[in-house]
Residue frames as qw, qx, qy, qz and C-alpha x, y, z in Angstrom:
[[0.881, -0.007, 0.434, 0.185, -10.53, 4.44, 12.97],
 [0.565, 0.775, 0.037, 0.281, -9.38, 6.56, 9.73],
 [0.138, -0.947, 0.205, -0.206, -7.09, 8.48, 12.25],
 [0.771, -0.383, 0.501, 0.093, -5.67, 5.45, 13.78],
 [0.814, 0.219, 0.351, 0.407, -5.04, 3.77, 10.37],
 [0.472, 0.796, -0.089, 0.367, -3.40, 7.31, 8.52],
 [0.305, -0.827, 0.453, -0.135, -1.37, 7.88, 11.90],
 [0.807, -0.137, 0.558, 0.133, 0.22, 3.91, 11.51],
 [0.801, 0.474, 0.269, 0.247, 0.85, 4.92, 8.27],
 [0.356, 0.855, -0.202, 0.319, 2.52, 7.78, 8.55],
 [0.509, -0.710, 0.472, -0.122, 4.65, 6.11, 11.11],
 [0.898, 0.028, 0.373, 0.230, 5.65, 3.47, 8.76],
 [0.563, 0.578, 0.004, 0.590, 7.25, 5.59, 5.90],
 [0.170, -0.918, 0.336, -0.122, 8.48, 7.80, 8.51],
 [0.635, -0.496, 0.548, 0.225, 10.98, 4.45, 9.74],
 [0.753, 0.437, 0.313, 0.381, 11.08, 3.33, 5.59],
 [0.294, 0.951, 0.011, 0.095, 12.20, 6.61, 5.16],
 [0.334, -0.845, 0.419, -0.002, 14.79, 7.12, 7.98],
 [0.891, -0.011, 0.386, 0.240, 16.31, 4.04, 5.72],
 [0.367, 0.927, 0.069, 0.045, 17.27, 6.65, 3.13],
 [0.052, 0.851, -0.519, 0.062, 20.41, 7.78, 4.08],
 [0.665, -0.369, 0.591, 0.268, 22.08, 4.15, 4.88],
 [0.826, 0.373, 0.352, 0.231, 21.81, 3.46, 1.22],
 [0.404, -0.479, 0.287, 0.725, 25.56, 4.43, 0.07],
 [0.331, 0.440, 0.697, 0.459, 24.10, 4.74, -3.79],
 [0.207, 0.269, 0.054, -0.939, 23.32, 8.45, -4.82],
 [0.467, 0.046, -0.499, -0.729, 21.36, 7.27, -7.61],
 [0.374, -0.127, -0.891, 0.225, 19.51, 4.15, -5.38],
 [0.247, -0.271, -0.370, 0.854, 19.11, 6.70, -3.00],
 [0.235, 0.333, -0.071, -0.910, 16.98, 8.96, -5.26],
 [0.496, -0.085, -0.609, -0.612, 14.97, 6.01, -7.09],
 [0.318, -0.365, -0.861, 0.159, 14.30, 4.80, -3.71],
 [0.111, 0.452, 0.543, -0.699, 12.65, 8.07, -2.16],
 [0.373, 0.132, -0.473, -0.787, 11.14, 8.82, -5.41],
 [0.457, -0.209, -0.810, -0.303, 9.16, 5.61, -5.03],
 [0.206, -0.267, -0.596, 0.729, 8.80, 6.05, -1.49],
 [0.065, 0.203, -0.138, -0.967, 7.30, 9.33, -2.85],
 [0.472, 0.022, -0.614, -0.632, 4.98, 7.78, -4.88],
 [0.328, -0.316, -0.886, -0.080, 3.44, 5.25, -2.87],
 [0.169, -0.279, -0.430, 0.842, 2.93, 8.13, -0.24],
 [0.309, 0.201, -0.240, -0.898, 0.81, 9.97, -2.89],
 [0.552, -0.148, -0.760, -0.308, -1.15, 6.80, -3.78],
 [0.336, -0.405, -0.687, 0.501, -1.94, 6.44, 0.32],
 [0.132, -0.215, -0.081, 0.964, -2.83, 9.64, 0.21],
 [0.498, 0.013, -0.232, -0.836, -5.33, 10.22, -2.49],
 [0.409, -0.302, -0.856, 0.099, -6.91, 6.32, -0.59],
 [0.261, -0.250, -0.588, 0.724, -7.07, 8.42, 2.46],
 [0.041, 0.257, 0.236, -0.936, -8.14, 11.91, 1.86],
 [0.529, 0.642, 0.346, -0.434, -12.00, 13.01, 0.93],
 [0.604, 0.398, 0.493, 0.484, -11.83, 12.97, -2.95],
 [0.163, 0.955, 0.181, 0.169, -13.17, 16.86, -2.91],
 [0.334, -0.851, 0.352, 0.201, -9.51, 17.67, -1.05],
 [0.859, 0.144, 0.336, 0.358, -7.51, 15.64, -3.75],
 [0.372, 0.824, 0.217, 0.369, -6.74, 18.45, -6.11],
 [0.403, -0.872, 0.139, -0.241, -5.89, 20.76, -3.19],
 [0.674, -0.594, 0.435, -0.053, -3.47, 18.29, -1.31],
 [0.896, 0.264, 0.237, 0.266, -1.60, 16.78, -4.33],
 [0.050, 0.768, -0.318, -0.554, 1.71, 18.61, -5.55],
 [0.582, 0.619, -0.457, -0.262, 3.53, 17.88, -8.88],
 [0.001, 0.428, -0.901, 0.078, 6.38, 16.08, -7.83],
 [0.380, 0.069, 0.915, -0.117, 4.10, 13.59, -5.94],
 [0.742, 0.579, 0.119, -0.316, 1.94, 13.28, -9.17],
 [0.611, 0.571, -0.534, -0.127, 5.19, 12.49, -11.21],
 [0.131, -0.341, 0.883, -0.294, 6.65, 10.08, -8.27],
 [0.623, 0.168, 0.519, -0.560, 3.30, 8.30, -8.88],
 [0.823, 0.537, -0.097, -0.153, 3.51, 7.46, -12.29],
 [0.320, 0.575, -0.753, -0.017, 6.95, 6.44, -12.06],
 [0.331, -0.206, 0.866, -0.314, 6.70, 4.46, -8.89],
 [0.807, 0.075, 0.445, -0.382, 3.24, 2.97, -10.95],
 [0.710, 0.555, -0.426, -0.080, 5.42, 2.33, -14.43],
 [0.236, 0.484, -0.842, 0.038, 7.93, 0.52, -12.39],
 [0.504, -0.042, 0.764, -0.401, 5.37, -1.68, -10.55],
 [0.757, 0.495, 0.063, -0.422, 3.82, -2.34, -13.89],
 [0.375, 0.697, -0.610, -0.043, 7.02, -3.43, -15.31],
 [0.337, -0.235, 0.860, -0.303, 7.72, -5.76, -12.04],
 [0.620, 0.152, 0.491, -0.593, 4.66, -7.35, -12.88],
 [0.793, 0.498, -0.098, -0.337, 5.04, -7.68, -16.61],
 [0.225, 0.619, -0.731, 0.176, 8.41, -8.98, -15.80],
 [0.572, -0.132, 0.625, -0.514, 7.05, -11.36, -13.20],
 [0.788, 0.294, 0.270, -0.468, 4.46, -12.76, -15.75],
 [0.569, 0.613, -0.548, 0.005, 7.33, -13.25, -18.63],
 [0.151, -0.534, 0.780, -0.289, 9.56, -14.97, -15.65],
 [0.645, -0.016, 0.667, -0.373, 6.68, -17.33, -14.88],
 [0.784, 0.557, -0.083, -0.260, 6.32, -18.40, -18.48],
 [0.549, 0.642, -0.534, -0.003, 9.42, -19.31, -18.78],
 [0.383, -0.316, 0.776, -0.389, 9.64, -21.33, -15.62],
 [0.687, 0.403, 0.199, -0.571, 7.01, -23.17, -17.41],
 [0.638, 0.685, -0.283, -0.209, 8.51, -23.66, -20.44],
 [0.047, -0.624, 0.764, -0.156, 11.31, -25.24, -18.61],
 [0.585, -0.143, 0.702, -0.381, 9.45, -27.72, -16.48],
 [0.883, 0.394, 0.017, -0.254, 7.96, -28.88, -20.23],
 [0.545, 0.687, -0.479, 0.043, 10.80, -29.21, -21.62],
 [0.313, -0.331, 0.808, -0.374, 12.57, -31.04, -18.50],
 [0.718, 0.205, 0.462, -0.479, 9.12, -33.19, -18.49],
 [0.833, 0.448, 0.050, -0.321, 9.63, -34.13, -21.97],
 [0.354, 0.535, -0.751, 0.158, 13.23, -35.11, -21.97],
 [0.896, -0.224, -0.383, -0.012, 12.16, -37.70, -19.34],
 [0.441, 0.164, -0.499, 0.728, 14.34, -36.06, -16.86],
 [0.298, -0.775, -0.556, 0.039, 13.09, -34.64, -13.26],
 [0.159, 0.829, -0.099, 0.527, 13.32, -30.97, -12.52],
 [0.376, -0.015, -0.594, 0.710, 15.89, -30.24, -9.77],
 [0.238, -0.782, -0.317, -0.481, 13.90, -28.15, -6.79],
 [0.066, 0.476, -0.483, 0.732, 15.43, -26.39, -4.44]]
């Protein structure tokens, strides 16, 4: 079952990858296989025995990891700020005695 589920993976970032080259952006291009990069490395150290971690890790994907996890951190804290302020709105709407528009 481990075999099945790391072969399905590595057939998914093989077609995410083969997206790579439509994106006309050089710099796009390079923050998108960087992440790419990173989540690959994060599947990876899920997958493999812990005692082969060390062994089967290079740099790069150790620095594509922290980036790809600073920019999901960011999404997130960005996310949480967004929803606050969605919030804040609906009060503020709510207390003017007016109804909030909703798509």
């Amino acid at each position: 079952a481990l075999l099945a589920l790391r072969a399905g993976f590595k057939a998914v970032f093989r077609r995410v990858a083969s997206l790579a080259p439509c994106v006309p952006c050089e710099t796009c291009r390079l923050h998108f296989r960087l992440q790419l990069m990173g989540l690959g490395a994060a599947l990876k150290w899920l997958l493999l025995p812990e005692a082969l971690i060390p062994q089967a890790t290079a740099r790069d994907e150790l620095v594509a990891l922290v980036n790809t996890l600073g920019k999901f951190a960011r999404a997130i804290a960005w996310s949480a700020a967004l929803g606050d302020a969605a919030r804040a709105r609906e009060e503020r709407v709510e207390a003017a005695g007016l109804t909030a528009m909703t798509p």
